[in-house]
VEXBAFI-763118 format. One line per field, with one value per residue: x, y, z of N, C-alpha, C in turn; residue in three letters; residue number from 1. Coordinates in steps of 0.1 Angstrom, whole numbers, plus 5000, padded with zeros to 4 digits. Layout:
BEGIN
n.east	[X, ...];
n.north	[Y, ...];
n.up	[Z, ...];
ca.east	[X, ...];
ca.north	[Y, ...];
ca.up	[Z, ...];
c.east	[X, ...];
c.north	[Y, ...];
c.up	[Z, ...];
code	[ALA, ...];
pos	[NUM, ...];
This chain:
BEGIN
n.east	[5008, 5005, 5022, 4998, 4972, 4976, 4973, 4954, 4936, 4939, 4932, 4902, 4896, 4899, 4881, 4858, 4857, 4859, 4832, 4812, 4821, 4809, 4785, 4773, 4766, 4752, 4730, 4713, 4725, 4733, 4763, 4788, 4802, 4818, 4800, 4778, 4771, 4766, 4746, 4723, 4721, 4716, 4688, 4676, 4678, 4660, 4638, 4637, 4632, 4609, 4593, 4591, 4584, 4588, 4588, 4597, 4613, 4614, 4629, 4632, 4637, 4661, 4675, 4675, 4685, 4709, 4716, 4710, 4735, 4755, 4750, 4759, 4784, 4795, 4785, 4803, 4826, 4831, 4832, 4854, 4873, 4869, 4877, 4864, 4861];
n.north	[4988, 5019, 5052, 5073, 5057, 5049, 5070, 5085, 5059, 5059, 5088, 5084, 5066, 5082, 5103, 5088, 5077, 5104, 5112, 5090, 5097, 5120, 5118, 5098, 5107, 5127, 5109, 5099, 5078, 5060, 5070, 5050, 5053, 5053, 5070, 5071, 5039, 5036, 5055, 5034, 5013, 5022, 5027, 5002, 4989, 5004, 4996, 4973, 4973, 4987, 4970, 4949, 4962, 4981, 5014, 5044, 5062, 5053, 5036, 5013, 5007, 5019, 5003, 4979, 4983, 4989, 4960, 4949, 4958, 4953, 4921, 4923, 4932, 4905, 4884, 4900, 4893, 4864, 4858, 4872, 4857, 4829, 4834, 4845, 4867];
n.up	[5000, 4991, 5003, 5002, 5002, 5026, 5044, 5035, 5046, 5070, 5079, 5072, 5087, 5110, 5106, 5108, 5134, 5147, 5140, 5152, 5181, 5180, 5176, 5190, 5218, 5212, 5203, 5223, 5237, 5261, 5286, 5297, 5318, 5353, 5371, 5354, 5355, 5384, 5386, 5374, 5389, 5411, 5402, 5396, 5423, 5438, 5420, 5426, 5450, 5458, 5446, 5463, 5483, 5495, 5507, 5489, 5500, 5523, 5559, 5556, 5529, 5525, 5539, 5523, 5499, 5502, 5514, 5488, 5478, 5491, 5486, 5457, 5457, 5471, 5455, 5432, 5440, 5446, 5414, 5411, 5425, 5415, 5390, 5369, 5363];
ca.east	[5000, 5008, 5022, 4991, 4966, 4977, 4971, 4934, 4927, 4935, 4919, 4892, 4890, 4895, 4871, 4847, 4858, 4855, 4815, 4805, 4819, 4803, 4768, 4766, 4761, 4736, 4714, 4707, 4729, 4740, 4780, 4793, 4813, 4813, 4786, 4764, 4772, 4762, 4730, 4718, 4723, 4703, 4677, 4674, 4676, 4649, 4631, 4636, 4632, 4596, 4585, 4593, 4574, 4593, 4583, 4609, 4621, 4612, 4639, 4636, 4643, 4677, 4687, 4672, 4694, 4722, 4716, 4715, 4744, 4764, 4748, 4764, 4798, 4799, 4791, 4823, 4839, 4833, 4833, 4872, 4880, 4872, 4889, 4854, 4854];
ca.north	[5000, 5036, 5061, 5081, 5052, 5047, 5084, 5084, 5054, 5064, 5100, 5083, 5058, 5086, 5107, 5081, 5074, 5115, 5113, 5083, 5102, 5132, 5112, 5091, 5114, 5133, 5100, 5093, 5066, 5067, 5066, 5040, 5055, 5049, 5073, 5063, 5026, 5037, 5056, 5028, 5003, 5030, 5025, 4989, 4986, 5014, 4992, 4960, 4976, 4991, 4954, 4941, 4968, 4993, 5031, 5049, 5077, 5043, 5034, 4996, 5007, 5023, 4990, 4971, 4991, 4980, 4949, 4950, 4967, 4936, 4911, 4923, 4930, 4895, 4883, 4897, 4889, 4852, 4858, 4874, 4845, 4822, 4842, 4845, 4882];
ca.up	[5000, 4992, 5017, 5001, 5006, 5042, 5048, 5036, 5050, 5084, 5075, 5067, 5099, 5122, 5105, 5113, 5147, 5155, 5138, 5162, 5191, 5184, 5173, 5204, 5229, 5209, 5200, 5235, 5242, 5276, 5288, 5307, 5335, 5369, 5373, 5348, 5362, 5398, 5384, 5367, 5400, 5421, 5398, 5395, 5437, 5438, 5417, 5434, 5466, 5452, 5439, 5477, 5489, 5502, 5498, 5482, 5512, 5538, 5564, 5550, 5513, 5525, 5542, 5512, 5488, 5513, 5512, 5474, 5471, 5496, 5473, 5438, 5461, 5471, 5440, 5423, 5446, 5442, 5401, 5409, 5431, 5404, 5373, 5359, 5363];
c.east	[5009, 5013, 5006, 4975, 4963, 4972, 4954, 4929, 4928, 4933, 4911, 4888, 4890, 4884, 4855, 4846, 4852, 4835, 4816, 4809, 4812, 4785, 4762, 4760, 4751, 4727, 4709, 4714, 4734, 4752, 4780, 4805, 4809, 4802, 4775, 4757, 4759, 4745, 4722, 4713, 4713, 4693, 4671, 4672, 4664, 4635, 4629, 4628, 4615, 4585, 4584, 4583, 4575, 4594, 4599, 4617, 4618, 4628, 4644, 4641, 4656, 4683, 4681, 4682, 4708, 4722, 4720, 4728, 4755, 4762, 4757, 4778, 4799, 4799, 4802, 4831, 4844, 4838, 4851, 4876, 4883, 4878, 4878, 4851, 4867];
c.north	[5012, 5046, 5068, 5076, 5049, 5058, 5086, 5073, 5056, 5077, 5094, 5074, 5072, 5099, 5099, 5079, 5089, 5115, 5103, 5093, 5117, 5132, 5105, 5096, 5123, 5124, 5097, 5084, 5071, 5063, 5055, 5039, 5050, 5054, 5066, 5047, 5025, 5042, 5043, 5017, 5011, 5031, 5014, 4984, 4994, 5007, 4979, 4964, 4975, 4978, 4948, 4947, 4980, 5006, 5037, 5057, 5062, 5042, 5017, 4994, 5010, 5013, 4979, 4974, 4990, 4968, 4945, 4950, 4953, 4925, 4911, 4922, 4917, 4886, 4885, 4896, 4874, 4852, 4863, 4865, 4834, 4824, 4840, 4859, 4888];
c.up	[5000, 5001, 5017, 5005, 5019, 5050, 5046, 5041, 5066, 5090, 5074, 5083, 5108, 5119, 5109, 5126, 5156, 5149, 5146, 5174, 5194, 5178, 5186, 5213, 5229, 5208, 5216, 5245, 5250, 5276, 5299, 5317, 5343, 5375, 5372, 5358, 5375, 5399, 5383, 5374, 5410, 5416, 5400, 5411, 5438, 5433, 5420, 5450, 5466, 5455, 5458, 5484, 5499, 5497, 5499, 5494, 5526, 5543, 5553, 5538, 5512, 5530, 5530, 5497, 5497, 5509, 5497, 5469, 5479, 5489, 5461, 5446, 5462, 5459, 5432, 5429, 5447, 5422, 5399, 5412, 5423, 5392, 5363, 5356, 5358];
code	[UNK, UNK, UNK, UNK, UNK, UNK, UNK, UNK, UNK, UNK, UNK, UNK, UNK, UNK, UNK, UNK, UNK, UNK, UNK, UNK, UNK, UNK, UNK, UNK, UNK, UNK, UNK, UNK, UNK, UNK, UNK, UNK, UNK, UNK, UNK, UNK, UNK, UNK, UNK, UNK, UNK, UNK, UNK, UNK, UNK, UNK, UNK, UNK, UNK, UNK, UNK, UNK, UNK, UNK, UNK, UNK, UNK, UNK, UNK, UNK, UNK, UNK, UNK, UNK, UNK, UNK, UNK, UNK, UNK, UNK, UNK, UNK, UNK, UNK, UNK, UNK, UNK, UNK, UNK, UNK, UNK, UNK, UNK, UNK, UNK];
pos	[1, 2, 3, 4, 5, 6, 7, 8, 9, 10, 11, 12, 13, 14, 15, 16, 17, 18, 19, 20, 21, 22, 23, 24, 25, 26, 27, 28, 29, 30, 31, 32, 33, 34, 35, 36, 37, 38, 39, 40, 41, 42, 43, 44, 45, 46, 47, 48, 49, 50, 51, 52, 53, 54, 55, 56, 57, 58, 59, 60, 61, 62, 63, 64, 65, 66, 67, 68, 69, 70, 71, 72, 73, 74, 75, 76, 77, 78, 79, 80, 81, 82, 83, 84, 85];
């Protein structure tokens, strides 16, 4: 290949790479930091918590979202122990 082929084709990849990054976060899609992460987990306990029966501002929903939250820790923590994680 060309010096001049090599040059547009990786003009050309990172022209593509800069449109996805600057399409993604306008379509909606959400990011995958640790934030997001952490939002996403206070949702899903919120909504567990809900289904069990616990009102949202209750004492029992904040140790239920506790509890939650030692569940998934133990979990990876067996899933590291094994080298599944």
């Amino acid at each position: 290949m060309s010096e001049g082929k090599a040059a547009l084709l990786v003009g050309a990849i990172a022209g593509v790479l800069l449109a996805v990054a600057v399409a993604l976060p306008s379509s909606g899609v959400q990011p995958y930091g640790d934030v997001a992460i952490e939002k996403q987990l206070a949702r899903e306990d919120s909504a567990v918590c809900t289904k069990l029966g616990f009102a949202t501002a209750d004492k029992g929903s904040v140790r239920c979202a506790d509890e939650l939250t030692n569940l998934r820790q133990r979990s990876e923590r067996v899933l590291i122990a094994n080298g599944w994680f």
